[in-house]
VEXTORGU-423355 format. One line per field, with one value per residue (C-alpha): x, y, z; residue in three letters. Coordinates in Angstrom, 1 decimal, always signed. Layout:
VEXTORGU-423355
X	(X / ...)
Y	(Y / ...)
Z	(Z / ...)
rest	(ala / ...)
end
This chain:
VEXTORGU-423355
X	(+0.0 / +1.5 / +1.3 / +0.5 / +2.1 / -0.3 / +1.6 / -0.1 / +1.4 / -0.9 / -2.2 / -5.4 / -8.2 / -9.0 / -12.4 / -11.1 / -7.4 / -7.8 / -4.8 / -5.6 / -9.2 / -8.3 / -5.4 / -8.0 / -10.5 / -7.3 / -6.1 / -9.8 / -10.5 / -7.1 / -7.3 / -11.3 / -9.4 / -6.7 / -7.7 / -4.4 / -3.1 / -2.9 / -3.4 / -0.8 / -1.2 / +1.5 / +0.5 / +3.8 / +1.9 / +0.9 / +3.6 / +7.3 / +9.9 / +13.2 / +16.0 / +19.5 / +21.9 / +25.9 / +26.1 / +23.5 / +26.0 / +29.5 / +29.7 / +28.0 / +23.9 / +25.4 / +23.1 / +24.8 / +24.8 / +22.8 / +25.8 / +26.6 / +23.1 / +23.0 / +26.1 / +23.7 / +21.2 / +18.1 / +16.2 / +18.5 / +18.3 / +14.3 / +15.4 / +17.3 / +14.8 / +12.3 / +14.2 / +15.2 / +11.6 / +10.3 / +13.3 / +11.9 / +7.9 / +9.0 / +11.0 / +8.2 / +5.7 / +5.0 / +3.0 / +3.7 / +1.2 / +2.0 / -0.9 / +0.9 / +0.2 / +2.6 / +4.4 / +7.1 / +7.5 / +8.0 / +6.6 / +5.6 / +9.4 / +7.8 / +8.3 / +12.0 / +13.0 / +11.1 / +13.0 / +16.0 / +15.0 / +15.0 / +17.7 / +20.0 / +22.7 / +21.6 / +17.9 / +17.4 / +20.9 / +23.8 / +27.7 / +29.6 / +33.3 / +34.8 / +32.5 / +32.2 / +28.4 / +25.5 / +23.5 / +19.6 / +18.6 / +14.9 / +14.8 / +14.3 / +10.9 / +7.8 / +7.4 / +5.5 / +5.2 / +1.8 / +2.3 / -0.9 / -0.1 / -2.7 / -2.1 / -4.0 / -3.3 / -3.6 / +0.3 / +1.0 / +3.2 / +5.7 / +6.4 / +6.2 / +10.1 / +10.8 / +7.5 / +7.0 / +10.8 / +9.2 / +7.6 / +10.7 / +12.8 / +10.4 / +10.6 / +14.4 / +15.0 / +12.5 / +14.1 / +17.6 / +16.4 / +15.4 / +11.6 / +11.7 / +7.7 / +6.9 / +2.8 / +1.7 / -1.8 / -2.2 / -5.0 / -4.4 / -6.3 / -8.1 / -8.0 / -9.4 / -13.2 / -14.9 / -16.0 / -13.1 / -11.7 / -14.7 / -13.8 / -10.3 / -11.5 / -13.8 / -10.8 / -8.5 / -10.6 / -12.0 / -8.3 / -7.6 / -9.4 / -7.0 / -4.6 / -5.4 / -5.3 / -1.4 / -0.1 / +0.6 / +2.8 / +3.8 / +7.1 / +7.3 / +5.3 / +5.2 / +4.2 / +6.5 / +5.9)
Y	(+0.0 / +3.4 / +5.8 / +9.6 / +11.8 / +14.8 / +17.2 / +20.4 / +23.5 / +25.8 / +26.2 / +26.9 / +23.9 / +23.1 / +24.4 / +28.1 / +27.6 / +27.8 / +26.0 / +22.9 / +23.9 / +23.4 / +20.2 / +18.2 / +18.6 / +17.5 / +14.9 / +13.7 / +14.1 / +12.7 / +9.5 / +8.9 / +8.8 / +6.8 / +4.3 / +2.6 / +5.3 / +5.4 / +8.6 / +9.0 / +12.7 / +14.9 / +17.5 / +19.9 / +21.8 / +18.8 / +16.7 / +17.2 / +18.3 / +18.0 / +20.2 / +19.6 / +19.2 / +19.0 / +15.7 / +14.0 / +14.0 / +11.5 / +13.6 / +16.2 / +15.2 / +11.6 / +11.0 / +8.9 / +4.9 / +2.6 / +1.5 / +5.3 / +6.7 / +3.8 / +6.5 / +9.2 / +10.4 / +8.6 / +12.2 / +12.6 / +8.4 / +9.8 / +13.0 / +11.5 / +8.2 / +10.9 / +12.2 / +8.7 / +7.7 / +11.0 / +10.2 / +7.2 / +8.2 / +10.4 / +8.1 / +5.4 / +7.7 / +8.4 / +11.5 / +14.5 / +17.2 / +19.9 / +22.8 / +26.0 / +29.2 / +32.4 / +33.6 / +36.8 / +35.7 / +32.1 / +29.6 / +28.7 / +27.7 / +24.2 / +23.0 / +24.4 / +22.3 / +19.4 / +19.8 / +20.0 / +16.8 / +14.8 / +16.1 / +13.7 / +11.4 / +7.6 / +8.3 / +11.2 / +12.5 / +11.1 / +12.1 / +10.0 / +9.3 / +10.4 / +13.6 / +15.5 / +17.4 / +15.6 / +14.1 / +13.3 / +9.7 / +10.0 / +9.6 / +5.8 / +5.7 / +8.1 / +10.9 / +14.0 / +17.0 / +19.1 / +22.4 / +24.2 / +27.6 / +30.2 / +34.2 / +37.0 / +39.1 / +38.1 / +37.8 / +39.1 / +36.3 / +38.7 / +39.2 / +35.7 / +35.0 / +37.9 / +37.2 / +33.8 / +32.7 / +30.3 / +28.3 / +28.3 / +27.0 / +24.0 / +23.1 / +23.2 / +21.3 / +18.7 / +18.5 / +18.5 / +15.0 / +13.7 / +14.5 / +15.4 / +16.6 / +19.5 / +21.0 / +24.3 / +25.0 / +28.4 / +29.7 / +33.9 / +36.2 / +35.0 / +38.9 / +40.1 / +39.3 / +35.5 / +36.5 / +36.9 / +34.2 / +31.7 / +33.1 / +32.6 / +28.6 / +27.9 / +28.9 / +27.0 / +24.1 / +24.1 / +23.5 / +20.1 / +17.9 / +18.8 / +18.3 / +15.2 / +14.0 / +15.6 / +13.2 / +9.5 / +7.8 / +4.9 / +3.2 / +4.0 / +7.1 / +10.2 / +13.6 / +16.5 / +20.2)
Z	(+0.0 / -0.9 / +1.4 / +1.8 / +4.6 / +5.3 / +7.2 / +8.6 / +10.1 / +11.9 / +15.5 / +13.7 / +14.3 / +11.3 / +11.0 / +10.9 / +8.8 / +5.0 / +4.2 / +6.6 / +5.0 / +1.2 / +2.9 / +4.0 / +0.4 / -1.7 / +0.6 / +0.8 / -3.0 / -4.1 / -1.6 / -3.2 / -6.8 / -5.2 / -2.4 / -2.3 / -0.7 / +3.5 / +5.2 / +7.9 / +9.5 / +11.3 / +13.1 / +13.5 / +16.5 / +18.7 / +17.5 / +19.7 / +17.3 / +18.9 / +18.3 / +17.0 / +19.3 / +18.6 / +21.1 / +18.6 / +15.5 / +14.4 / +11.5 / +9.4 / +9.2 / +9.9 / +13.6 / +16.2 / +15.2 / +17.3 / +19.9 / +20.4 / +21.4 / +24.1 / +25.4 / +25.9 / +29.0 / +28.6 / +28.0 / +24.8 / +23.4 / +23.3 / +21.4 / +18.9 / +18.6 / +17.9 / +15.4 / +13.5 / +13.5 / +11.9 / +9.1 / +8.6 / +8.6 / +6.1 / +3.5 / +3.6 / +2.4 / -1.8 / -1.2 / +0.4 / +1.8 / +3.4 / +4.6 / +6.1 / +6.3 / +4.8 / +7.5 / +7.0 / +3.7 / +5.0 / +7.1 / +10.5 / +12.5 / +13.4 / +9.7 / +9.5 / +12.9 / +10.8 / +7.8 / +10.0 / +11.8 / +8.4 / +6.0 / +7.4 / +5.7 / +5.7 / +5.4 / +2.7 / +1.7 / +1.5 / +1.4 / -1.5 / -0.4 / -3.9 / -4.1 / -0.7 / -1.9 / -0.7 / -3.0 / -2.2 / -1.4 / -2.3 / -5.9 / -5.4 / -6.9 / -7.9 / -4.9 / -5.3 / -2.9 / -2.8 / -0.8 / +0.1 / +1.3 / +2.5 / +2.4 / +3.3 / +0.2 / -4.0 / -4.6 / -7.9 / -10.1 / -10.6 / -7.4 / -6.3 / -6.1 / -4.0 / -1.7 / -1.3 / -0.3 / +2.3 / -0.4 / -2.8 / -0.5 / +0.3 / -2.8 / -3.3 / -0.1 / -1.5 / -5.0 / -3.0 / -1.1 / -4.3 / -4.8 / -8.4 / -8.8 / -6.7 / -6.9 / -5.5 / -4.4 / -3.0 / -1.2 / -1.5 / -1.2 / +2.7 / +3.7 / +7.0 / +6.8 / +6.7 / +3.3 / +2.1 / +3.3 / +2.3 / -1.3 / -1.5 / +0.1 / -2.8 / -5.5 / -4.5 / -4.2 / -8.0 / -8.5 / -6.7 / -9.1 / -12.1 / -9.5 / -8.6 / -11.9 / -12.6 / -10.0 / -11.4 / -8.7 / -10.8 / -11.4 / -15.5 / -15.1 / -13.4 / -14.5 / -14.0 / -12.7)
rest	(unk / unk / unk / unk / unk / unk / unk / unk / unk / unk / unk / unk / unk / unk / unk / unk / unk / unk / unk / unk / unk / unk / unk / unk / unk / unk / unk / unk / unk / unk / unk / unk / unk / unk / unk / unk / unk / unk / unk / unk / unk / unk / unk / unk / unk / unk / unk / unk / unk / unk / unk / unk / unk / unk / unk / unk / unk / unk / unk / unk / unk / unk / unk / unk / unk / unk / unk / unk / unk / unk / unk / unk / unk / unk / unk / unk / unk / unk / unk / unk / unk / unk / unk / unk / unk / unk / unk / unk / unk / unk / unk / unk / unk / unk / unk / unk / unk / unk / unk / unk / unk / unk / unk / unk / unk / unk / unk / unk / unk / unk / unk / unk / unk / unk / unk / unk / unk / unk / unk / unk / unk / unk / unk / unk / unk / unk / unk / unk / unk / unk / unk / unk / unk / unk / unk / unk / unk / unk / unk / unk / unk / unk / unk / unk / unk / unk / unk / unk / unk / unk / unk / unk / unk / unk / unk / unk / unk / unk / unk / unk / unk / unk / unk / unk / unk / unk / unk / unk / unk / unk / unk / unk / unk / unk / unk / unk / unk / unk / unk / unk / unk / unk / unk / unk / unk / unk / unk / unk / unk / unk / unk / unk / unk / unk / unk / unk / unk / unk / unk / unk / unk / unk / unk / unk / unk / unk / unk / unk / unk / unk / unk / unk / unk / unk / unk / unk / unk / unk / unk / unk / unk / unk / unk / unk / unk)
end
């Protein structure tokens, strides 16, 4: 069974957040198209992220082997265990969705001290002895990335690459690990009023079905962004 990792970064319930709004009607929709696929959900704001610490590396984004986190404090085995399993959560899954909200021209912190947690060498990169630059590890077989990202304002598509640098670099660190097909869905244009923001719900939502149908997770073909 193939497997999609719905990931969701906002404090919001999800009855009041447009992105985990329009995340839940894709991930619904594409799973109904798709019932091969398992839903397994990660919450980044009721989920424990640890955070890096030096005493949990042998080397650079190379985590401590087996033998050598039985060396550490008990609190810190459970850190970095945390941190192994959400690694390997996330190179079992096929499908990627992520629901976030624009923050400062980026993203919620949760999701960078995720991103953190997983770039590491074994499990999604990996550093060849005869060429020092790390190559990505998750170009194994078909993966795709759907990023659903909610704004108050309409962002004008000129000024997208000097805006939305939060989204950009999602989708180089993806491509980085390996992920070759990376989707947008934005939801812009929520504003200040529940108008507004029941609008901007109901556009981005007449675009998941031709969505849907862009991503073919199979081993001779896979469509391309």
């Amino acid at each position: 069974m193939k497997k999609l990792l719905y990931i969701t970064v906002n404090s919001k319930p999800e009855s009041i957040s447009a992105c985990r709004t329009v995340g839940r009607a894709f991930v619904d929709s594409f799973t109904k198209k798709n019932p091969e696929f398992q839903v397994e959900e990660l919450d980044l704001y009721s989920t424990h992220i640890p955070r890096l610490e030096y005493q949990y590396f042998e080397k650079r984004n190379g985590i401590l082997s087996t033998s050598a986190i039985k060396d550490l404090p008990e609190n810190e085995q459970k850190e970095l265990n945390k941190i192994i399993n959400l690694c390997k959560q996330f190179v079992a899954a096929d499908l990627y969705v992520f629901a976030a909200p624009m923050w400062s021209l980026s993203f919620p912190a949760p999701l960078k001290e995720y991103i953190d947690c997983i770039v590491q060498d074994g499990y999604t990169i990996s550093f060849p002895k005869e060429d020092k630059k790390p190559v990505g590890l998750l170009n194994d077989k078909p993966r795709a990335v759907v990023y659903i990202q909610s704004s108050g304002g309409e962002i004008p598509f000129v000024a997208r690459p000097i805006i939305n640098k939060g989204l950009d670099y999602v989708e180089d660190i993806m491509k980085f690990m390996g992920i070759k097909q990376f989707e947008r869905l934005l939801v812009d244009g929520t504003g200040t009023s529940e108008q507004e923001r029941i609008l901007a719900i109901a556009a981005a939502k007449e675009k998941i079905n031709k969505l849907v149908d862009k991503i073919k997770l199979t081993e001779n073909v896979m469509v391309s962004s």
